[in-house]
C-alpha positions in Angstrom: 0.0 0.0 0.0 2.7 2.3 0.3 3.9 2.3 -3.2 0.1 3.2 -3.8 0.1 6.2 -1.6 3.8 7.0 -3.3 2.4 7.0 -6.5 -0.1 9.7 -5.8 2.5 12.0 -4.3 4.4 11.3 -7.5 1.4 12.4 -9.6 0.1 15.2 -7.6 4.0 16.6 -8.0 4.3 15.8 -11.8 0.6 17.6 -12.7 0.6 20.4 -10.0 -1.1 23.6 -11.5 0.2 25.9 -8.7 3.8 27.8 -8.7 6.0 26.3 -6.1 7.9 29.2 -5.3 9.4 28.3 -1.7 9.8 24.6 -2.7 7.8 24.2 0.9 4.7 22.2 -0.3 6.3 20.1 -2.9 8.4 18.8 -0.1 6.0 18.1 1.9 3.9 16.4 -0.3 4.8 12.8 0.4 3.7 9.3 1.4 4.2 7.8 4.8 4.2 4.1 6.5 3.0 4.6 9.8 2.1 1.1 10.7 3.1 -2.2 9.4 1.8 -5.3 11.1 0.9 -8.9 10.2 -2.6 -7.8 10.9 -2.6 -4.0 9.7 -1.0 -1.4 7.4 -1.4 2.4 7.7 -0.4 4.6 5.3 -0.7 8.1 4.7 0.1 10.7 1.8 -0.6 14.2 2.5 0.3 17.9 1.4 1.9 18.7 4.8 1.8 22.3 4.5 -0.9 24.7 6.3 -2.3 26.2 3.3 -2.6 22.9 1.1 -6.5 23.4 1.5 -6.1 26.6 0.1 -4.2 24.9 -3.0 -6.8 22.4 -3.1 -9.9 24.3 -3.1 -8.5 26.9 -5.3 -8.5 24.3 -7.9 -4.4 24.3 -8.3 -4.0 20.6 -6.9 -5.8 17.4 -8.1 -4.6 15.8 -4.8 -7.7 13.9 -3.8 -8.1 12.8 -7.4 -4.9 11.4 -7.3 -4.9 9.7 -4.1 -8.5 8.0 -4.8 -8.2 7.0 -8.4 -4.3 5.0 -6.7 -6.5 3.7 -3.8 -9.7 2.1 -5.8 -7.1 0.7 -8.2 -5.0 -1.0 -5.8 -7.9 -2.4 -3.6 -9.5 -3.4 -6.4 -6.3 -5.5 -7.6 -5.9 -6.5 -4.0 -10.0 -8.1 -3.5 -9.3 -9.8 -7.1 -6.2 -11.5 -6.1 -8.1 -12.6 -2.8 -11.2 -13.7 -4.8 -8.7 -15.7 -6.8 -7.3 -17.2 -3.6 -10.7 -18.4 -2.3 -12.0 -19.9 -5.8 -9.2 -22.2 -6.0 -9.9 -23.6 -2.6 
């Protein structure tokens, strides 16, 4: 899941509409693991700047857009692998 969250911070950076003139919010745009378990994984990928909602809303970011269309793809590869799994039981 991490390369997933990655992957949008990659995309948000490549097709960001707004001018990055302090470097500030581009650095902060990143994925993090925050918990990796046998039984759990948390990830995050954020803008990490205060005035990212202003970026957002503004229409200058397609963050959100980004970080959903990576997450429905990857859990929808993920459920079809496990439907796989079960079917050749």
């Amino acid at each position: 899941m991490l390369r997933v969250a990655q992957r949008a911070a990659g995309d948000e950076l490549a097709t960001k509409r707004y001018k990055n003139r302090t470097g500030d919010l581009a650095t902060s745009t990143a994925a993090e693991l925050v918990v990796n378990t046998s039984e759990l994984v948390v990830v995050t990928v954020s803008m990490g700047e205060e005035y990212a909602s202003y970026v957002i809303g503004r229409g200058f970011s397609d963050f959100h857009q980004h970080a959903g269309i990576s997450l429905v793809g990857e859990l929808g590869f993920l459920i079809g692998k496990m439907n796989t799994k079960i079917a050749n039981l």
